[in-house]
C-alpha positions in Angstrom: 11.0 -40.9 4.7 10.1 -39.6 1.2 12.7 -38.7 -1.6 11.3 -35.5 -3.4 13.4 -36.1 -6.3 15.3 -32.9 -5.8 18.4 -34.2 -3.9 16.5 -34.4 -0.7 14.3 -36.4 2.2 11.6 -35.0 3.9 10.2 -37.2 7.1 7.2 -36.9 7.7 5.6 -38.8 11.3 2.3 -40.3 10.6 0.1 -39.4 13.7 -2.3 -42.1 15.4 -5.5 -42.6 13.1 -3.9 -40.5 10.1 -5.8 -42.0 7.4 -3.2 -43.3 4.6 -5.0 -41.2 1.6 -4.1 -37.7 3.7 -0.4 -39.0 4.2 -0.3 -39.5 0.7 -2.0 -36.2 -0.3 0.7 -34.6 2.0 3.5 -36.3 0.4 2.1 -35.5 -3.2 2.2 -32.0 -2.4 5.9 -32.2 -1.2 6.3 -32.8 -5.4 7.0 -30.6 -8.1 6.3 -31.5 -11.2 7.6 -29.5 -14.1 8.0 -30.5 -17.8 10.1 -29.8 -20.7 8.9 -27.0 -22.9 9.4 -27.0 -26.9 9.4 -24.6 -28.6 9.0 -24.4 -32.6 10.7 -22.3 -35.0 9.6 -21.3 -38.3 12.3 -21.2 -41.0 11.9 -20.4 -44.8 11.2 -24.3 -45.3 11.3 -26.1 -48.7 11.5 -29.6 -50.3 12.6 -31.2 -53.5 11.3 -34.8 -54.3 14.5 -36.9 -54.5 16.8 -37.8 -51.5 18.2 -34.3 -50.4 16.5 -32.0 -48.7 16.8 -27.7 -49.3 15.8 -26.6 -45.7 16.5 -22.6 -45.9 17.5 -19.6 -42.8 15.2 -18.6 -40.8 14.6 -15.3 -41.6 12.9 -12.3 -39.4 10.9 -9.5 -41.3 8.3 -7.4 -39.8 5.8 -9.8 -38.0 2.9 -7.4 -38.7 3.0 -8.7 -42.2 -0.5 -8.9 -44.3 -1.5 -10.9 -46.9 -1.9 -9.8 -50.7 -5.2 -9.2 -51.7 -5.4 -11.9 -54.0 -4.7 -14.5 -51.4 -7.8 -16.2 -50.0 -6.9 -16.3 -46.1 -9.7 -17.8 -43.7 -7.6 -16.2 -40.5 -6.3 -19.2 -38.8 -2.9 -19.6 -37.9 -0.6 -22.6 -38.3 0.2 -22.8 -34.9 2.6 -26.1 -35.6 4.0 -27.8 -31.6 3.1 -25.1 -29.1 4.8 -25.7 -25.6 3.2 -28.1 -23.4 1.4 -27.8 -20.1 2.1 -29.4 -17.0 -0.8 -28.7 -14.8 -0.1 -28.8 -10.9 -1.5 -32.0 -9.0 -4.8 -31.7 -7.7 -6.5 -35.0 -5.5 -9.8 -33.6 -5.6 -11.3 -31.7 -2.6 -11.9 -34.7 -0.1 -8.1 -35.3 0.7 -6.9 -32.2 0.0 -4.8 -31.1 2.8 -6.4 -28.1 5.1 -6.6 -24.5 4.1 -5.5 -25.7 0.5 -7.2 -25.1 -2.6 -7.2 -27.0 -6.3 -4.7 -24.8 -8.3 -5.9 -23.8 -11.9 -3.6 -24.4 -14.6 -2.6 -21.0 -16.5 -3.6 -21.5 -20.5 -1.0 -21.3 -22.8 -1.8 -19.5 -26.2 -0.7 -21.1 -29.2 2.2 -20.2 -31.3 1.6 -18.6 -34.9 3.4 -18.3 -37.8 6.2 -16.1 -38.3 4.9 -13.9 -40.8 7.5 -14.6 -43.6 4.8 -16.9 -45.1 1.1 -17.7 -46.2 -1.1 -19.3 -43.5 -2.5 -22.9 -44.7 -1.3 -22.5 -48.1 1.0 -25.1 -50.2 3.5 -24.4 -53.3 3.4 -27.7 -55.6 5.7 -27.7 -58.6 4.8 -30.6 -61.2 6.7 -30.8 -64.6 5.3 -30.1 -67.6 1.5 -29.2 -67.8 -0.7 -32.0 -65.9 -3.8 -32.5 -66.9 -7.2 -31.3 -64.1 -8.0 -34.9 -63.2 -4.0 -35.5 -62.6 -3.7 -32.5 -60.2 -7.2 -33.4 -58.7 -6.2 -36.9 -57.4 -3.0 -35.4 -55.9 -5.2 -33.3 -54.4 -7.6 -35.4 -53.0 -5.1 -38.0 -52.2 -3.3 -35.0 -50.1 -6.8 -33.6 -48.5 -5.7 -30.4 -50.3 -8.1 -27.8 -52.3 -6.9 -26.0 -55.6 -6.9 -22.2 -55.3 -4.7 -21.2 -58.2 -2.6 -23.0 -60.9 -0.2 -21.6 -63.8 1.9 -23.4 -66.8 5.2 -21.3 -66.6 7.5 -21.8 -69.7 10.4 -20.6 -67.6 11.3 -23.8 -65.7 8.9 -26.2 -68.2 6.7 -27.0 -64.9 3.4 -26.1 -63.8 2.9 -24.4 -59.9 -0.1 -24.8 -58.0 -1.6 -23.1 -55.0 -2.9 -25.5 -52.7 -4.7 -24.8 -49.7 -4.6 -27.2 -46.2 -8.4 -27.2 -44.9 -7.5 -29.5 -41.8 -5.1 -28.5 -38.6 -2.0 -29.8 -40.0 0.7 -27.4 -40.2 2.4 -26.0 -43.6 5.5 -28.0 -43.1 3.9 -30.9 -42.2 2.2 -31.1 -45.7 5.5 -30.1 -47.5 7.2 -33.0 -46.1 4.1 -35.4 -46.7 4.2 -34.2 -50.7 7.7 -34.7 -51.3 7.6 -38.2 -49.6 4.8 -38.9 -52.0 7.2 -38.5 -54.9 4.8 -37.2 -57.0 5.3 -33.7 -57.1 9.1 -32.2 -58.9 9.0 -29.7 -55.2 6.9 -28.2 -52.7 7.3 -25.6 -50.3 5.7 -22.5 -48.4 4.2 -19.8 -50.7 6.7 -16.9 -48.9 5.6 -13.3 -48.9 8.2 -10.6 -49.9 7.7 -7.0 -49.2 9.0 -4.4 -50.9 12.2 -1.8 -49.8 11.7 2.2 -49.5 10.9 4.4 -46.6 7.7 6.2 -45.9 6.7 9.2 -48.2 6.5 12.1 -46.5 3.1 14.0 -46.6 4.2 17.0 -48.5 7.0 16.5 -51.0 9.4 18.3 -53.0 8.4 20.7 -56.0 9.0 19.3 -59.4 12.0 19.7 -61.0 13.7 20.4 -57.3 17.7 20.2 -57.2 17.8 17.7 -55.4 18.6 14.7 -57.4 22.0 15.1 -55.9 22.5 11.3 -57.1 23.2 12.5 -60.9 26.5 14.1 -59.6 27.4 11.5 -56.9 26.7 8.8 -60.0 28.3 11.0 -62.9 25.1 10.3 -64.5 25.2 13.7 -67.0 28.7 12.4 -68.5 27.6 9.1 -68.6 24.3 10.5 -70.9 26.9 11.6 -73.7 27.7 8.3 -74.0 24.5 6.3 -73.9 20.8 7.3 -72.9 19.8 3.4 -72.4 17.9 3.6 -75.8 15.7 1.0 -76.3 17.2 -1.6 -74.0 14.0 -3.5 -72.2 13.9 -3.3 -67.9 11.4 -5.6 -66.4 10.5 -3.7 -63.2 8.5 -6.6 -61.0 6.5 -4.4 -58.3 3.4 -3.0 -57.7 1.4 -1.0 -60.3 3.1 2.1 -62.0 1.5 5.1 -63.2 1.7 4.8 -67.2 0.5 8.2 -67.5 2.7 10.0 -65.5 4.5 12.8 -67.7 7.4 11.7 -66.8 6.9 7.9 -68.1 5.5 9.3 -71.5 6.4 6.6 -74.3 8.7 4.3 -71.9 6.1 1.6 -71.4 6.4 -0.8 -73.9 4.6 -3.7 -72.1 2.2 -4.3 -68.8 1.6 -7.4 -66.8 -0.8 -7.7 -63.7 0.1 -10.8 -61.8 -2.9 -10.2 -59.0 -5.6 -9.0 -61.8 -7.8 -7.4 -59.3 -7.8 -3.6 -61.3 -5.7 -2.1 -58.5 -4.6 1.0 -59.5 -0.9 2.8 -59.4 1.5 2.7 -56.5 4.0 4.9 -54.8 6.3 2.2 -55.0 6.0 1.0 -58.2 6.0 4.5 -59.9 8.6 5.8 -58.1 11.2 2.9 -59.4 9.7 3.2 -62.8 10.9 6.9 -62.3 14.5 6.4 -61.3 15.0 4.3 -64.1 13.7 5.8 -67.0 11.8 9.7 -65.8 12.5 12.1 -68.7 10.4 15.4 -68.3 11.2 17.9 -65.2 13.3 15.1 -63.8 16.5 12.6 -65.1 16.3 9.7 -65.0 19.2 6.8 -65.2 18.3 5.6 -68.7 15.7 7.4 -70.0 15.4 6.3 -73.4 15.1 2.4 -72.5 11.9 0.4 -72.6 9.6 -0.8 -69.6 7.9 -3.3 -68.7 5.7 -3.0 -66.0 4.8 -5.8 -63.9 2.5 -5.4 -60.6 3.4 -8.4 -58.7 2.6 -6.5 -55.2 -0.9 -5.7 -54.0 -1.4 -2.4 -51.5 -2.0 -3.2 -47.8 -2.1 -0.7 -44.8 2.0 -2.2 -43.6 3.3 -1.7 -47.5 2.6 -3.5 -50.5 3.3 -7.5 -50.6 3.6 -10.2 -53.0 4.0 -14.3 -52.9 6.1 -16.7 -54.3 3.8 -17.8 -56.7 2.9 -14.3 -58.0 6.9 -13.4 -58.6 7.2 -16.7 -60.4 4.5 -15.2 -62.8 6.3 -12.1 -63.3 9.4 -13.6 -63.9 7.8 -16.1 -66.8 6.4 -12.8 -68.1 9.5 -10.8 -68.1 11.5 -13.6 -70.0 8.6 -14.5 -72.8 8.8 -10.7 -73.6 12.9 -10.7 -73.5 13.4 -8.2 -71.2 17.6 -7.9 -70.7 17.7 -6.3 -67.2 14.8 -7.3 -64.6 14.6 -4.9 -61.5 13.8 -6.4 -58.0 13.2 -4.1 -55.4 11.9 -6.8 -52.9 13.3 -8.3 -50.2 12.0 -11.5 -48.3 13.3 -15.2 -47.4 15.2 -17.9 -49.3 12.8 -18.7 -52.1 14.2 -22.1 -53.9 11.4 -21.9 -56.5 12.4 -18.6 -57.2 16.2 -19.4 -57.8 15.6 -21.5 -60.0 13.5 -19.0 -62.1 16.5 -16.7 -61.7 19.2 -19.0 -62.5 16.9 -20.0 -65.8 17.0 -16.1 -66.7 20.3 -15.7 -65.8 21.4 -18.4 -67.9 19.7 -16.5 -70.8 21.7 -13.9 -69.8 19.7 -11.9 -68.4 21.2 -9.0 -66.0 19.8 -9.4 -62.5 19.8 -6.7 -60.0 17.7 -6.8 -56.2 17.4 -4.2 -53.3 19.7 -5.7 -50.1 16.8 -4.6 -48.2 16.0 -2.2 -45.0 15.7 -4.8 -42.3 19.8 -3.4 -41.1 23.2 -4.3 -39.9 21.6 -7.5 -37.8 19.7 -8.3 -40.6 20.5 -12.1 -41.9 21.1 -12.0 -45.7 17.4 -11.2 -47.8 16.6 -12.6 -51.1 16.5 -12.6 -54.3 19.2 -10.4 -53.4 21.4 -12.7 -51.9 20.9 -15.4 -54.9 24.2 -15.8 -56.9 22.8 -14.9 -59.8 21.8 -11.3 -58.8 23.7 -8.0 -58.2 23.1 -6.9 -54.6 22.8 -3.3 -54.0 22.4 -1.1 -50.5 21.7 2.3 -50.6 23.7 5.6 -49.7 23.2 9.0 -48.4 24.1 12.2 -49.8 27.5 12.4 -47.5 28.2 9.4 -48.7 27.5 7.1 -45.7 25.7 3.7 -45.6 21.7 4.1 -44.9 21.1 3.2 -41.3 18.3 0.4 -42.5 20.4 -1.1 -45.5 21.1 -4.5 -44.7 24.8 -5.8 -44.9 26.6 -8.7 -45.9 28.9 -10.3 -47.9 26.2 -10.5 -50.9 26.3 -6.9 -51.1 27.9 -6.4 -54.3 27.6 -2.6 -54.9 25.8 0.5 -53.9 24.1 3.3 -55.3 22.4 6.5 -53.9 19.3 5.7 -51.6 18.1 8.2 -49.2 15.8 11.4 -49.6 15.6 10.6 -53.6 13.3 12.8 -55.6 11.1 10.8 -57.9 7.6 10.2 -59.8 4.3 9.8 -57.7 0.7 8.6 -59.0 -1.2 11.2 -60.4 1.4 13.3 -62.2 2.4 14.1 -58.6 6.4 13.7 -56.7 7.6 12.2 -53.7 10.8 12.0 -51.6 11.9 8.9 -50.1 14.4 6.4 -49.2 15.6 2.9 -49.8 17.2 0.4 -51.3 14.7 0.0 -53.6 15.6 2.8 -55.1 19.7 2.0 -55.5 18.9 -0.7 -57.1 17.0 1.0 -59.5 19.7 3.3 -60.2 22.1 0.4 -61.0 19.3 -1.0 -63.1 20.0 2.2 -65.2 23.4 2.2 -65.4 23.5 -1.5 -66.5 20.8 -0.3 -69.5 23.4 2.6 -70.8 26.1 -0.3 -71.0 23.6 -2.7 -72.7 22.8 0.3 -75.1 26.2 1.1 -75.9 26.8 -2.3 -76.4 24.1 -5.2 -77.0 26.7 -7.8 -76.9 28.0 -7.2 -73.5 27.2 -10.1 -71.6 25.6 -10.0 -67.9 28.7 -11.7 -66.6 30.9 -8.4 -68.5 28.3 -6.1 -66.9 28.7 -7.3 -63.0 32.5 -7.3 -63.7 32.4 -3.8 -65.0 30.3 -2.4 -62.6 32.1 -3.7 -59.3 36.0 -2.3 -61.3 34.6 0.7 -61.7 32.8 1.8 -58.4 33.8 4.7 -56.4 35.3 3.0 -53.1 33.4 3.8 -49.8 34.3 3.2 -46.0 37.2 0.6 -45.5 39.5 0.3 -48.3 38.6 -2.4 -50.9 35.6 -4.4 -50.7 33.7 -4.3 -47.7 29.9 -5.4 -46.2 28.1 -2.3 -46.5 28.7 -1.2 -49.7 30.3 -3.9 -51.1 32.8 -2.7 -54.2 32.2 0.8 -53.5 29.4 3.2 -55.3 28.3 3.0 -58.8 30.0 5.6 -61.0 27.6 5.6 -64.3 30.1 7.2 -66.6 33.3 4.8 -65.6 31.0 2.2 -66.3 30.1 3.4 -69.8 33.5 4.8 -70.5 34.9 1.1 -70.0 32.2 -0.6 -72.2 33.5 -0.8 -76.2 30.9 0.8 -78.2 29.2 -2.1 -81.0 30.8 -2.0 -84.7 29.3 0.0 -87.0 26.3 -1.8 -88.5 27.0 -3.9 -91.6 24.2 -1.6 -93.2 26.3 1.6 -93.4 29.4 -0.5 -95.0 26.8 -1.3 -97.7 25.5 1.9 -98.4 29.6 3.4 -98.5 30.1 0.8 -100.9 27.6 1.9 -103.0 
C-alpha cells in the first residue's frame, strides 16, 4: 500500500521476481509533483537612506514603452524572480516502466520589466556636490558604472545615473544603496510619456473656427482684462518650434535636457501654442514669456523622458524664475521628483500637470497627482469628460481637450486631443491672473480657479472633472488688479 499524498492509497501486488527498482519506478509515477509558482511584480520602487522606506503604486502604462534616445540601453531585461520549474520525474530509461517515455520539461521564459522604468539603470541622490573620486568608490564599491551625473541647485544635491553591468535586478541595487547609508536616496530612473492623441494626417486650415475652447473658456472677455503679459511659463516637453509664426517673440529662454540636436515636436509645439499662439490663432495668454524645455526625446510609440532628465528641467525652470511650469506628462510616483516640486512650490511657484489618457481604470498618474500640482482632465466640445482622461480624486479642474486646433513644426497646424492640452489651457489662465496681479500667490490661484469653474456632471465636486471647467474670465474678474505703481504717484506729484 502506497499513500500518493492526495488523500488516497493505491495497492499495488508485487508479482514473483518483480525486481524492487521497477516497483519503485511504478510507485514514483503514481506521484505528482507540483510546486508553488511566484510571481514578481514591478511597482514604481524607491528608497530613502534612513529607517523608513517610500515604496510607491504600481502603476500600468503602455508596455510597448521605448527608451529616450539619450539613454544607453544594451537590451537586456531585468527579469527579477521568474516562476520556478518543477520538472516531472524521470528514472532514466532502464526502469522506466513499458511503453513510457522520459517527459521533457516545458521552458519557462523569463519575466521583464514592466515598462514604467529604465532597464539596469540606478537613480543615486548624494547631497551637495561630491567630488569624482567620492562618487567613484561608491561606485566601485557597488559594481556600478557612471553614465551621467548633474549638481542641481534645486534640492542642494547632486543625481547620478548609474548603470548595473551584472544580473542583479534594479530593486535589488536600490535596496543594497540605501542599506549602505551613503547615498541621501536611490531609486529607479522612471520613464514618463507625454499626453495627446494621434495627429491626424491632414489637419485643419489656419485660422479655422474651431477653437471652440475660447467660448467654452470665456477666453475673449477674459483678454480685456489681462493678455498674460510678460509672466514667465516653463513648458517641460519635447522640442518646440521657435520659429513658428505663431510663437514670434514669446520665447524668452531654451533648455535641451537630452542635447542630442533633435529638432521640433508635435507635442511640444502644439502646447507652446495653446499657451501663448498669437498670429491666425488665440492663444490663452499670448503676451507671456516661454521657456522652452525639451526634456522628451521622439520615438516611433510617442515621445519619452526619465527621471533624471525632468529633474534637469525643473532645476532649469527655477534658476530662470519661471512663475507657472506646464507638465503635460504623465507616468509613475516619482519621489525624486516631488521633492523638486515641493522645493518649487514652496517658492511659489504655480504647478499645473495633464491627469493623463490611460482612462477611468487608470490608477492615479504623476506629477499630476502630487499635492503640490493642479490636476487637469480634458473635455469635449459637448461638454463631456474625454473617454481616455484619467479620473480621480486628484483631479482638481478641467479644461477643453479634444479635437483642439493648434501650432505644428514647420509653420504648419494640427488637430488633436488630450490632456496635455487642458492643462495647457489652465496654464494660460493662471498667467492672465499672475499678470493682472504679480502678488497673487499660487495658493490664491488654485483657490480661485477651483471657485470659479463652470460645474460639470454631478453637482459639486466630482472625479472627472473635479471642480467643474475653467472659466478664464471668472477667474480674472475675481483677481484684484495690483496698485498703481509708486512711479505714477511721483510723476502726479510733480
Amino acid at each position: 500500500m502506497i499513500d500518493t499524498g492526495h488523500g488516497k492509497r493505491s495497492f499495488i501486488r508485487m508479482k514473483r521476481g518483480m525486481r524492487p527498482v521497477r516497483l519503485l519506478a511504478v510507485a514514483a509515477a503514481l506521484v505528482t509533483l507540483t510546486g508553488p509558482q511566484a510571481f514578481a511584480q514591478y511597482s514604481s520602487m524607491s528608497m530613502r537612506a534612513g529607517p523608513s522606506i517610500n515604496v510607491g503604486p504600481r502603476i500600468n502604462v503602455n508596455p510597448t514603452i521605448r527608451y529616450s534616445p539619450n539613454i544607453r540601453y544594451d537590451g537586456y531585461g531585468d527579469p527579477g524572480p521568474g516562476p520556478r520549474v518543477m520538472r516531472n520525474f524521470d528514472p532514466g530509461p532502464d526502469d522506466m516502466p513499458p511503453r513510457r517515455r522520459p517527459t521533457k520539461a516545458k521552458s519557462t521564459p523569463a519575466a521583464t520589466t514592466d515598462g514604467t522604468y529604465v532597464a539596469k539603470e540606478v537613480l543615486i541622490e548624494i547631497s551637495g556636490t561630491p567630488t569624482d573620486a567620492q562618487a567613484d568608490e561608491l561606485a566601485r564599491r557597488h559594481r556600478l558604472t557612471r553614465v551621467q551625473s548633474q549638481n542641481m541647485p534645486l534640492t542642494n544635491s547632486t543625481f547620478f545615473r548609474w548603470r548595473i553591468t551584472d544580473g542583479r535586478s534594479v530593486d535589488a541595487v536600490v535596496r543594497e544603496l540605501v542599506a549602505g547609508g551613503n547615498v541621501k536616496a536611490a531609486q529607479r530612473n522612471n520613464i514618463f510619456k507625454l499626453q495627446q492623441g494621434a495627429t491626424p494626417a491632414a489637419a485643419k486650415s489656419e485660422g479655422d473656427p474651431l477653437q471652440y475652447a475660447l467660448a467654452k473658456m470665456r477666453l475673449p472677455e477674459a483678454h480685456a482684462l489681462s493678455v498674460g503679459a510678460d509672466v514667465t511659463v516653463a513648458v517641460i516637453d519635447s522640442g518646440i518650434d521657435v520659429t513658428h509664426p505663431e510663437l514670434a517673440g514669446v520665447i524668452t529662454g531654451t533648455f535641451d535636457a537630452l542635447n542630442n540636436g533633435e529638432g521640433p515636436h508635435p507635442h511640444g509645439t502644439s502646447i507652446a501654442g495653446v499657451i501663448a499662439s498669437h498670429a491666425r490663432l488665440m492663444g490663452t495668454a499670448p503676451s507671456s514669456h516661454l521657456l522652452a524645455i525639451r526634456a522628451f526625446g521622439a520615438q516611433k510609440s510617442g515621445a519619452e523622458s526619465t527621471s533624471f532628465l525632468i529633474l534637469k528641467s525643473l532645476d532649469y525652470a527655477v534658476a530662470k524664475n519661471a512663475q507657472i511650469i506646464n507638465m503635460s506628462f504623465a507616468g509613475p510616483h516619482d519621489p525624486a521628483i516631488e521633492r523638486g516640486l515641493s522645493v518649487a512650490a514652496a517658492k511659489g511657484i504655480v504647478l499645473i500637470a495633464a491627469a493623463g489618457n490611460a482612462g477611468a481604470k487608470s490608477p492615479p498618474l504623476y506629477p499630476a497627482a502630487d499635492r503640490n500640482v493642479i490636476a487637469v482632465s480634458a473635455t469635449d466640445q459637448s461638454d463631456q469628460i474625454f473617454a481616455q482622461s484619467n479620473r480621480g480624486k486628484y483631479v482638481a479642474i478641467s479644461a477643453p481637450g479634444v479635437d483642439i486646433l493648434s501650432p505644428a513644426p514647420d509653420g504648419k497646424y494640427q488637430m488633436s486631443s488630450g490632456t496635455s492640452l487642458s492643462a495647457a489651457y489652465v496654464s494660460g489662465v493662471a498667467a492672465l491672473m499672475i499678470a493682472r496681479n504679480p502678488q497673487v500667490s499660487s495658493v490664491d490661484i488654485r483657490a480661485t480657479l477651483l471657485s470659479t469653474a463652470r460645474d460639470l456632471g454631478p453637482k459639486g465636486r466630482d472625479d472627472q472633472f473635479g471642480a467643474g471647467q475653467v472659466d478664464a474670465f471668472s477667474a480674472v474678474s475675481t483677481v484684484v488688479p495690483a496698485p498703481v505703481a509708486a512711479a505714477s504717484d511721483d510723476a502726479s506729484r510733480r
